[in-house]
NUTORKE-923563 format. One line per 2 residues: their letters; for each residue x, y, z of N, C-alpha, C. Coordinates in Angstrom, 1 decimal. Layout:
BEGIN
A) X,Y,Z,X,Y,Z,X,Y,Z; ...
//
This chain:
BEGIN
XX) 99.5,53.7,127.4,99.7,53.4,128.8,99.3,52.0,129.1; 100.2,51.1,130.1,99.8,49.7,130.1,99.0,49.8,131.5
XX) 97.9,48.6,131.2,97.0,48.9,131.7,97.4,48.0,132.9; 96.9,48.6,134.4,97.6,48.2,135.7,96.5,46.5,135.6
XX) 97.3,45.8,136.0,97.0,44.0,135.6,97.2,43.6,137.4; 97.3,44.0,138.3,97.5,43.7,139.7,96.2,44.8,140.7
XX) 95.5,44.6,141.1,94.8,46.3,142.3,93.9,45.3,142.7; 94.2,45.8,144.3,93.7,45.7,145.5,93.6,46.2,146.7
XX) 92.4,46.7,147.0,92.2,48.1,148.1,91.4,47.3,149.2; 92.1,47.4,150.4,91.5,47.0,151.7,91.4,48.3,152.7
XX) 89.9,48.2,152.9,89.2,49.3,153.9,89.5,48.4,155.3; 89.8,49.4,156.2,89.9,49.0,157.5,89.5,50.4,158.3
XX) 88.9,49.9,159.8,88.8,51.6,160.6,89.9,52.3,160.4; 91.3,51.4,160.3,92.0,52.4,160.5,92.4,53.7,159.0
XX) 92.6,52.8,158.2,93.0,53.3,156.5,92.9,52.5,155.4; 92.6,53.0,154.6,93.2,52.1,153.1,94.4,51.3,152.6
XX) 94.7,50.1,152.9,95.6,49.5,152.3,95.4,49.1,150.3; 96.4,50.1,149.7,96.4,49.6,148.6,97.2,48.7,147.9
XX) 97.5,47.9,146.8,98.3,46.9,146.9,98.1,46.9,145.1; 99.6,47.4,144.6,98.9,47.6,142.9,100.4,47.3,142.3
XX) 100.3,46.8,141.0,101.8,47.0,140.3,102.7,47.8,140.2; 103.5,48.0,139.4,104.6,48.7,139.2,103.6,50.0,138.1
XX) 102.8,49.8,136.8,101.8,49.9,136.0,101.3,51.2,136.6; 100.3,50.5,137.5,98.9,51.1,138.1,100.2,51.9,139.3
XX) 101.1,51.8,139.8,101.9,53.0,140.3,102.2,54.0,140.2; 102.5,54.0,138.5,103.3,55.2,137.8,102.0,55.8,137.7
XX) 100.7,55.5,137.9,99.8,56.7,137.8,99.5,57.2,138.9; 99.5,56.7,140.3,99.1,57.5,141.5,99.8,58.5,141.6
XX) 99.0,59.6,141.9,99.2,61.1,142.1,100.5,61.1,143.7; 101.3,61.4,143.4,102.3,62.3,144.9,101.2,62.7,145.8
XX) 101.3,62.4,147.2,100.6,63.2,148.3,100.9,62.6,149.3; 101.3,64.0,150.7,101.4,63.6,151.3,100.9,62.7,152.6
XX) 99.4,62.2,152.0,98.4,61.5,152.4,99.0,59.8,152.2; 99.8,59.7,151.2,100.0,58.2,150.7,101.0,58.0,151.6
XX) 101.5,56.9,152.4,102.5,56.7,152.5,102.5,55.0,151.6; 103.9,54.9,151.6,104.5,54.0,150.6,105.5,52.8,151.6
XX) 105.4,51.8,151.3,106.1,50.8,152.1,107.3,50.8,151.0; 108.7,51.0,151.7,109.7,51.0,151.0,110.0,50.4,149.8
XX) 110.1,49.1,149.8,110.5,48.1,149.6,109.5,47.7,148.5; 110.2,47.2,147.1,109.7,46.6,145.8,109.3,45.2,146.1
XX) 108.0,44.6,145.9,107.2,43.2,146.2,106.8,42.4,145.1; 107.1,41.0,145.0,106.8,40.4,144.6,105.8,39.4,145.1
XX) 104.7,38.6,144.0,103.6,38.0,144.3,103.7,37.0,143.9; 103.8,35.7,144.8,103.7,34.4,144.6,102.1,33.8,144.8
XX) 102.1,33.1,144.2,101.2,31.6,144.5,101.4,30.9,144.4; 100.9,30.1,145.2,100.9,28.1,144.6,99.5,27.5,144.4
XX) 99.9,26.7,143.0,99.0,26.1,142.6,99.2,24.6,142.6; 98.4,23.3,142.7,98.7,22.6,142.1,98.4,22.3,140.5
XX) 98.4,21.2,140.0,98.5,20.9,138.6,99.7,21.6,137.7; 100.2,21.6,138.4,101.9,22.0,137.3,101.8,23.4,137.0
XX) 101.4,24.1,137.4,101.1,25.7,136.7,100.9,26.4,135.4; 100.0,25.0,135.1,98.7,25.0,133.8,98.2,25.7,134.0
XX) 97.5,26.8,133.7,96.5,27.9,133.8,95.0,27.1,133.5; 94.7,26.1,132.6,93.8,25.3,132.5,93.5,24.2,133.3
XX) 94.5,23.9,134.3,93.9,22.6,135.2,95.0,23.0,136.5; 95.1,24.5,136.3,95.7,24.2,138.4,94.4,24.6,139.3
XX) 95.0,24.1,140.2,93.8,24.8,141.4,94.4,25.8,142.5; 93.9,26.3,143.0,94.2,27.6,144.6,94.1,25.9,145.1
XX) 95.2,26.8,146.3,95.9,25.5,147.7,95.0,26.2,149.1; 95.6,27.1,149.0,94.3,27.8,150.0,95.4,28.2,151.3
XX) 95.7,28.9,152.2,96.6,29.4,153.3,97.2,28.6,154.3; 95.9,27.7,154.9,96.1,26.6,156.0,96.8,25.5,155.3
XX) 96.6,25.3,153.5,97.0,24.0,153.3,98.4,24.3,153.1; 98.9,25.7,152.6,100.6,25.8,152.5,101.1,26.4,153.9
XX) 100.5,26.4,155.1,100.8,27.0,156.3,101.8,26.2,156.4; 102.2,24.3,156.6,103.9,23.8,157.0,104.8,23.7,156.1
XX) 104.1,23.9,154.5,105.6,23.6,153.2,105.4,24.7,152.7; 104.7,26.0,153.0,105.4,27.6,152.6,105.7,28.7,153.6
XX) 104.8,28.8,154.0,104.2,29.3,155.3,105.7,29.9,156.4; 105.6,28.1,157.0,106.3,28.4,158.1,107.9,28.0,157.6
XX) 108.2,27.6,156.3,110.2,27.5,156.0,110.6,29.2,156.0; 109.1,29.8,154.8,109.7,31.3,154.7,110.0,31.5,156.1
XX) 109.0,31.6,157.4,109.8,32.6,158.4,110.7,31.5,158.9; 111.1,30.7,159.2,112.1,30.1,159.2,113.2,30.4,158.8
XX) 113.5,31.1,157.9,114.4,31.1,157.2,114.3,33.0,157.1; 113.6,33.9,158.3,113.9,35.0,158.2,112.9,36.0,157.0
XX) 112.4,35.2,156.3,111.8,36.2,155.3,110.0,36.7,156.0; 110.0,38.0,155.6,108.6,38.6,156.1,108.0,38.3,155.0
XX) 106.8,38.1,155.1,105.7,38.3,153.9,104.5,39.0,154.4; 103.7,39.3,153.2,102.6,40.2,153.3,101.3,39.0,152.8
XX) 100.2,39.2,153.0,99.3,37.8,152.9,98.0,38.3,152.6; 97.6,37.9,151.1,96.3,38.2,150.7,95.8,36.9,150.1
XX) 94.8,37.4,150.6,93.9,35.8,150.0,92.4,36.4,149.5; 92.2,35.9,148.2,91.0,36.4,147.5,90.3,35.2,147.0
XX) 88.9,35.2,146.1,88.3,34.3,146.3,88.8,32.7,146.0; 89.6,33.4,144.7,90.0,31.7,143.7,91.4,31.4,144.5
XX) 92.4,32.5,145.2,93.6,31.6,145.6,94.3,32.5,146.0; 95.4,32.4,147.1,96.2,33.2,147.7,96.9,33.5,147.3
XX) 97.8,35.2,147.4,99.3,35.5,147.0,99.5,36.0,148.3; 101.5,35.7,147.7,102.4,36.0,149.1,103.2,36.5,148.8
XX) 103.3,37.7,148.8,104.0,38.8,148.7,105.2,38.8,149.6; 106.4,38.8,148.7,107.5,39.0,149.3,108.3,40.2,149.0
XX) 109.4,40.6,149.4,110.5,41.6,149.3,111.3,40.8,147.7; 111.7,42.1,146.6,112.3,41.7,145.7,113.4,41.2,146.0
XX) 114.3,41.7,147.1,115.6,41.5,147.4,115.9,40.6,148.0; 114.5,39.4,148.8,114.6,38.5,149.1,113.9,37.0,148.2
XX) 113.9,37.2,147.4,113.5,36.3,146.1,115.0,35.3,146.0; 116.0,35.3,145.8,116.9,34.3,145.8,116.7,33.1,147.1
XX) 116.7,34.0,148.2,116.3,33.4,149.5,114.8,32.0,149.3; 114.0,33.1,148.9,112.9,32.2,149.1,112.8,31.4,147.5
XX) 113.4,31.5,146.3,113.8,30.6,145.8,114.6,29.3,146.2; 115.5,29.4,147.3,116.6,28.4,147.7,115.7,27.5,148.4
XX) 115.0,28.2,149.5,114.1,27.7,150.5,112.8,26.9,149.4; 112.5,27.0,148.6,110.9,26.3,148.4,111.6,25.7,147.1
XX) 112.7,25.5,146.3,112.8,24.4,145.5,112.9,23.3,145.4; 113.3,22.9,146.8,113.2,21.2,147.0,112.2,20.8,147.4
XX) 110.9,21.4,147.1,109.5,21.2,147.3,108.4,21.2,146.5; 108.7,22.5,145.4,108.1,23.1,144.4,108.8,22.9,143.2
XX) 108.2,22.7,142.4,108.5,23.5,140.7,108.3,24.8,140.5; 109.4,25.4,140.8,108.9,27.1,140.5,109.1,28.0,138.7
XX) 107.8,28.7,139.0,107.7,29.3,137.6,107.3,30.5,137.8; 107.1,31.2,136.5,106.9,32.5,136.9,106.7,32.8,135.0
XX) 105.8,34.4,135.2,105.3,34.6,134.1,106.4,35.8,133.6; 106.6,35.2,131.8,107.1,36.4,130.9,106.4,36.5,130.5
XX) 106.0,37.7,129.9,104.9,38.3,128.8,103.9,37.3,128.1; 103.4,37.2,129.4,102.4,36.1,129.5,102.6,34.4,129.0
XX) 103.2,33.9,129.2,103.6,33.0,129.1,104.4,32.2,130.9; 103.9,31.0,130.6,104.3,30.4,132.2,105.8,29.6,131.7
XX) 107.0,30.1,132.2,108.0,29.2,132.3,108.6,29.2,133.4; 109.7,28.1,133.3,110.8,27.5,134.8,111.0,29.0,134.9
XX) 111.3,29.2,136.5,112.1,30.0,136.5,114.0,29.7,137.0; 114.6,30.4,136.8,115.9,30.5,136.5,116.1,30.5,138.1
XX) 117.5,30.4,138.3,118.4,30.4,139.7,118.2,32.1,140.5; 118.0,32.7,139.3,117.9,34.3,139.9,119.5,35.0,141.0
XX) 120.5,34.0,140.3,121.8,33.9,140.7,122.1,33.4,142.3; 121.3,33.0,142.5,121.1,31.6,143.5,122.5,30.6,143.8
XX) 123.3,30.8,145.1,124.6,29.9,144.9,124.3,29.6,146.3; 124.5,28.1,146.2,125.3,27.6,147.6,126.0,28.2,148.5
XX) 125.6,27.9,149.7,126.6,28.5,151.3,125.4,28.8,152.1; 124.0,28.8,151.7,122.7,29.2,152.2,122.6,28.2,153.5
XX) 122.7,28.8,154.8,122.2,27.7,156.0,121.6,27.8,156.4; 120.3,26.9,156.9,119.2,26.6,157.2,119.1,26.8,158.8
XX) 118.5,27.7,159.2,118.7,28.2,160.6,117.9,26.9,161.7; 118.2,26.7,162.6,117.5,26.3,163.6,116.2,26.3,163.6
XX) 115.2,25.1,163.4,113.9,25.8,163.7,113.5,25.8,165.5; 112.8,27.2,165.8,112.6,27.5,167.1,111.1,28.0,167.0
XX) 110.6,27.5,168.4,108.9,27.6,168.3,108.2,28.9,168.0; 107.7,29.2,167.2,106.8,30.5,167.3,105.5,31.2,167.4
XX) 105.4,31.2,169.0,104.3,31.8,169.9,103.7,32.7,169.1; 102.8,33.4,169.4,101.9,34.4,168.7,102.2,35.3,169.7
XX) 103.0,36.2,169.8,103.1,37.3,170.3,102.0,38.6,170.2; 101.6,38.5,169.5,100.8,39.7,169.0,99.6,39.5,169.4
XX) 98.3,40.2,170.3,97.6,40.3,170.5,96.3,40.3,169.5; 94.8,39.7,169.9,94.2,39.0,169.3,92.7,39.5,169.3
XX) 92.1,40.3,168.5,90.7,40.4,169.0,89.4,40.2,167.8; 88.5,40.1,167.6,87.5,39.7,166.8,86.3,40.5,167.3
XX) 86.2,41.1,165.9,84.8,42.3,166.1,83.6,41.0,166.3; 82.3,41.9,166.4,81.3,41.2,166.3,81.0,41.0,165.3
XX) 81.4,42.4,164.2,80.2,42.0,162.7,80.4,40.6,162.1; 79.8,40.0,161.1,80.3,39.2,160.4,80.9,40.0,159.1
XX) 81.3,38.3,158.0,81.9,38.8,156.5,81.5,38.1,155.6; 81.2,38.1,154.2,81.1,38.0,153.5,81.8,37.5,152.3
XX) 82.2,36.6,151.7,83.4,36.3,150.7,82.8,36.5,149.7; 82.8,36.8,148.6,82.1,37.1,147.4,83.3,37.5,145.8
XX) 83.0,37.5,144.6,83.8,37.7,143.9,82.8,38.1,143.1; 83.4,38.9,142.3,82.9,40.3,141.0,83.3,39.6,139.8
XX) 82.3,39.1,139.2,82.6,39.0,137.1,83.5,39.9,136.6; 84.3,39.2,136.2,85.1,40.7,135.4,84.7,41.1,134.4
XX) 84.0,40.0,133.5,82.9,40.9,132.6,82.2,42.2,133.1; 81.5,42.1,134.0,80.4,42.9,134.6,81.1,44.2,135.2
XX) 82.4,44.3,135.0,83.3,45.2,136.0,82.7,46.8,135.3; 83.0,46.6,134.4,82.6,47.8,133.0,81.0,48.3,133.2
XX) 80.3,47.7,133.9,78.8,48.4,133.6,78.2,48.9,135.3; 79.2,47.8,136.0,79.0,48.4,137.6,80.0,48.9,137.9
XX) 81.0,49.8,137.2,82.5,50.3,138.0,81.5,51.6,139.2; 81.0,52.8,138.9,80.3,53.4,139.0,79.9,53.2,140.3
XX) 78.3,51.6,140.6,78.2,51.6,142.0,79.2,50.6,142.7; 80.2,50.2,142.1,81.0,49.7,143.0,81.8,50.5,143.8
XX) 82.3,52.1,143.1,82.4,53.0,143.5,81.8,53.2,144.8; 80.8,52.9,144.5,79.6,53.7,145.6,79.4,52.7,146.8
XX) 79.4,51.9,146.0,79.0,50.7,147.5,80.7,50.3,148.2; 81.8,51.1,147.8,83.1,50.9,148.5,83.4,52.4,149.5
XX) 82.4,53.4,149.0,82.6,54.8,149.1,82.1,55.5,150.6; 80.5,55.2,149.6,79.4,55.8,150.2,78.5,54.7,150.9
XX) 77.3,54.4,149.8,76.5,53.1,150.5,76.1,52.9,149.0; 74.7,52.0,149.5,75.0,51.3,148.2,74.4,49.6,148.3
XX) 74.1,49.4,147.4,74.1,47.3,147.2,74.3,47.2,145.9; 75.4,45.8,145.7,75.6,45.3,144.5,73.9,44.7,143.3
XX) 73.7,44.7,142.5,72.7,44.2,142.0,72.8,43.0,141.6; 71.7,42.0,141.1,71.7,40.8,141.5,72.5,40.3,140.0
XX) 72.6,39.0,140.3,73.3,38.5,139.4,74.8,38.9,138.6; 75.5,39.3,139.3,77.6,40.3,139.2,78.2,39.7,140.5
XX) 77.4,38.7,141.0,78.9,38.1,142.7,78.9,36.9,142.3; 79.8,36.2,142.3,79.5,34.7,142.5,79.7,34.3,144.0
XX) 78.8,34.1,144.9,78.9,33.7,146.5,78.9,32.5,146.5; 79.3,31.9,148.0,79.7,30.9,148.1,78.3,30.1,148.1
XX) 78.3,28.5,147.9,76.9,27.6,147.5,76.5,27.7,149.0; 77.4,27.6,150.0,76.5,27.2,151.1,75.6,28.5,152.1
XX) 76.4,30.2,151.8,75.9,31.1,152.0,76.8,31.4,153.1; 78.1,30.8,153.3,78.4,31.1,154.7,79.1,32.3,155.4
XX) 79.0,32.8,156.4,79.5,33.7,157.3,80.7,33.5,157.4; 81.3,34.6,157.7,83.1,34.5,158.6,83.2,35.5,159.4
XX) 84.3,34.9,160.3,84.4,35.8,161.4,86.2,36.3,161.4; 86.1,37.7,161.6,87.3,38.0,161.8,88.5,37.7,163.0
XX) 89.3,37.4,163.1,90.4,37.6,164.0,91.3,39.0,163.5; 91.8,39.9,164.1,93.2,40.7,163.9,93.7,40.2,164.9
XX) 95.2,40.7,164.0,96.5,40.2,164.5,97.1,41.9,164.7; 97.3,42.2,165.6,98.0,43.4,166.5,97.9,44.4,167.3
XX) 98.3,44.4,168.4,97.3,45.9,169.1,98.1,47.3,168.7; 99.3,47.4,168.1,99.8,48.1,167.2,100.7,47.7,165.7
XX) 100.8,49.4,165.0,101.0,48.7,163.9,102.0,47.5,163.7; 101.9,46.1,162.9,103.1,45.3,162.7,104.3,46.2,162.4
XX) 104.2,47.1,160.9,105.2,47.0,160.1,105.8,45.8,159.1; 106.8,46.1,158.5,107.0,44.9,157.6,108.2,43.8,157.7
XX) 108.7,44.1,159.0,110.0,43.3,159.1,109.8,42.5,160.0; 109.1,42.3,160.7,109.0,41.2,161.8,108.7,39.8,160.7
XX) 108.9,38.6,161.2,108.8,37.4,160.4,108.2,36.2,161.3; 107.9,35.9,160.7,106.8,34.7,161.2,104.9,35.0,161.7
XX) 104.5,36.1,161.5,103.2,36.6,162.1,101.8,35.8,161.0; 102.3,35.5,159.7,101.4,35.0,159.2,101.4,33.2,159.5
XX) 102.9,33.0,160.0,103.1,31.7,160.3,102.2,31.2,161.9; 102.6,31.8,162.3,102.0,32.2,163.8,100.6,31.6,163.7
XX) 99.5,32.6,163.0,98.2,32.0,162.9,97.9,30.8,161.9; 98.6,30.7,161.2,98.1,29.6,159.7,98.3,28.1,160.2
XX) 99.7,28.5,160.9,100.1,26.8,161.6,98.8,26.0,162.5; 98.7,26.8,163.0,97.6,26.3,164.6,96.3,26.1,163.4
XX) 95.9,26.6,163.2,94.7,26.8,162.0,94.8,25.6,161.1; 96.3,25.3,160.6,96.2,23.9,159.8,96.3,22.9,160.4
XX) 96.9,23.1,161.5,96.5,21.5,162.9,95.6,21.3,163.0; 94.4,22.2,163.2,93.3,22.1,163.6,92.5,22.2,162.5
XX) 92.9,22.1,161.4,92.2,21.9,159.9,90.8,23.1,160.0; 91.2,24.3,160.2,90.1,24.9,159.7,90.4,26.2,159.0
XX) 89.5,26.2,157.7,90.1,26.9,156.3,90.0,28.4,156.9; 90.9,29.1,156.0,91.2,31.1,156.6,91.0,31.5,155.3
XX) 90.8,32.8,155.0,91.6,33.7,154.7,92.2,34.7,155.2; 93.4,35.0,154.6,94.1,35.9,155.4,94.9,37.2,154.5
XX) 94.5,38.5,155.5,95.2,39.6,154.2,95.5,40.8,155.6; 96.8,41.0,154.7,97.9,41.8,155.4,97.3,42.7,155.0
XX) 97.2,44.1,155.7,97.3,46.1,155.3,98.7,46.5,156.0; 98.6,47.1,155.6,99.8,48.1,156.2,99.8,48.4,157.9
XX) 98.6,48.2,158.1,99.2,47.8,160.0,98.9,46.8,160.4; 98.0,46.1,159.7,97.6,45.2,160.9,97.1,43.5,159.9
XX) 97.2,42.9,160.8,96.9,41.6,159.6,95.1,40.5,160.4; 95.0,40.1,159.1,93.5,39.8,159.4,93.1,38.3,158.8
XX) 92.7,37.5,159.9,92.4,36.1,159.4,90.8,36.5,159.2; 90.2,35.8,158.5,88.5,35.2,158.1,88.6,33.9,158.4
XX) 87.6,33.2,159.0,87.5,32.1,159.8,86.0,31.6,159.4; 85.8,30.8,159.3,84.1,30.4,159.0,83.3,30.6,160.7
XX) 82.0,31.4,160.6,81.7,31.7,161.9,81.7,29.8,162.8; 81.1,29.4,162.9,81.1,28.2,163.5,82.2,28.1,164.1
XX) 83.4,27.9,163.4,84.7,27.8,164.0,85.4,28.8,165.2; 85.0,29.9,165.3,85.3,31.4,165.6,86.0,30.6,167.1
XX) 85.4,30.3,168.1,85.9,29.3,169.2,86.5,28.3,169.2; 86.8,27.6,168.2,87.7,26.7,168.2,89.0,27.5,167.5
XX) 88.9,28.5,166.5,89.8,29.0,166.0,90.8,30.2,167.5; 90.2,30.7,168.5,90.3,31.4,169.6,91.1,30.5,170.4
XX) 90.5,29.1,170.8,91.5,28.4,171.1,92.7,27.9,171.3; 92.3,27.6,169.6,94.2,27.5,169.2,94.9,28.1,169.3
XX) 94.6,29.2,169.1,95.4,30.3,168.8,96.2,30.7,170.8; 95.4,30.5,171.1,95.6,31.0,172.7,96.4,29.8,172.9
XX) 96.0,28.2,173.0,96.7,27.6,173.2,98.2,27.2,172.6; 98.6,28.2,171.2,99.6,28.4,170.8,100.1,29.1,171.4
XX) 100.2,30.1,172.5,100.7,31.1,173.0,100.2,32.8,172.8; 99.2,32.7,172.2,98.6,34.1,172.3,97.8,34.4,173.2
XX) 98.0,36.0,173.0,97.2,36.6,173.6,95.8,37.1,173.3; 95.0,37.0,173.7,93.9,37.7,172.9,92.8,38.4,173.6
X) 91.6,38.7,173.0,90.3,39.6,173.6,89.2,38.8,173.6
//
């Protein structure tokens, strides 16, 4: 059995958003508890340094919010948006990969991995006639609200995965604290504050929603993370910011709480 190389589980009040390969798929049990978003996804990033695994870096959401961000919905394509400690992916539809190949080559060097190995990637039968729609403004339609609690950004040794699977279990489950020395946290210790993005579920076809918040966010230069679930989508904002990030956002055209 090959061992699933992609998993990522986001708790929300509402449900569990999971987010796993093709791999770690063929093992989840049938129920009629799971629902399944139609549609086969592919996972981009961008890095700089040429897509050296030894000398790229994470770009981070706000900094590809006007050269990734906003061409994809520009150009029609929905994405899904996860951002984790070292660097973002952007999950797209398989069926729309030629598209968002056409759209980000005169910008990027695009690559992509074969059996572990980083090469060009190919045209993916990619032809001319592709027209570049109108760009037209896009307000934040979707309503806007921010709990009280704060967040935490933190990342797990993958070494250490093996000896704490157990209470990680427990501290995702039940309750629980990580033990010292298995997170690497941030140096300066800092807080974040959430924004959501919807007072009902999105779904996956509307386009521009990640564009919506990341734009105003990169005018205003202040760093996010941002991760889609299956209803609803969620910025992390450094607490300090939380009012200037409310701002913009309103003064973009949203609505909010």
């Amino acid at each position: 059995m090959n061992r699933c190389k992609f998993f990522s589980i986001t708790e929300t009040p509402e449900d569990y958003t999971i987010i796993v390969d093709e791999e770690g798929f063929r093992e989840l049990p049938e129920s009629e508890h799971i629902s399944v978003a139609e549609a086969t996804w592919v996972a981009l990033n961008v890095v700089s340094g040429g897509g050296n695994a030894s000398n790229s870096q994470p770009i981070g959401v706000t900094k590809i919010a006007k050269s990734v961000i906003a061409p994809l919905a520009d150009h029609n394509i929905s994405v899904f948006m996860l951002s984790t400690y070292q660097t973002d992916f952007i999950l797209v539809r398989e069926r729309d990969l030629p598209m968002v190949m056409h759209t980000l080559s005169s910008e990027f060097t695009l690559l992509r991995v074969v059996n572990g190995e980083t090469v060009v990637a190919n045209s993916l039968g990619v032809t001319n006639g592709f027209v570049k729609p109108k760009l037209v403004p896009r307000p934040v339609i979707h309503p806007l609200s921010s709990p009280s609690n704060m967040f935490c950004v933190t990342s797990l040794d993958p070494d250490t995965l093996p000896s704490v699977a157990t209470l990680l279990m427990d501290v995702m489950f039940y309750s629980g604290g990580f033990p010292n020395n298995v997170l690497f946290t941030s140096a300066s210790g800092e807080l974040w504050k959430m924004v959501r993005i919807g007072g009902q579920p999105l779904g996956f076809d509307e386009c521009g929603i990640v564009a919506q918040i990341a734009e105003p966010l990169a005018t205003a230069d202040i760093p996010a993370y941002y991760i889609s679930t299956f209803k609803f989508d969620h910025a992390l904002v450094p607490e300090e910011n939380i009012q200037s990030v409310i701002g913009a956002l309103r003064t973009n055209g949203s609505a909010g709480q």
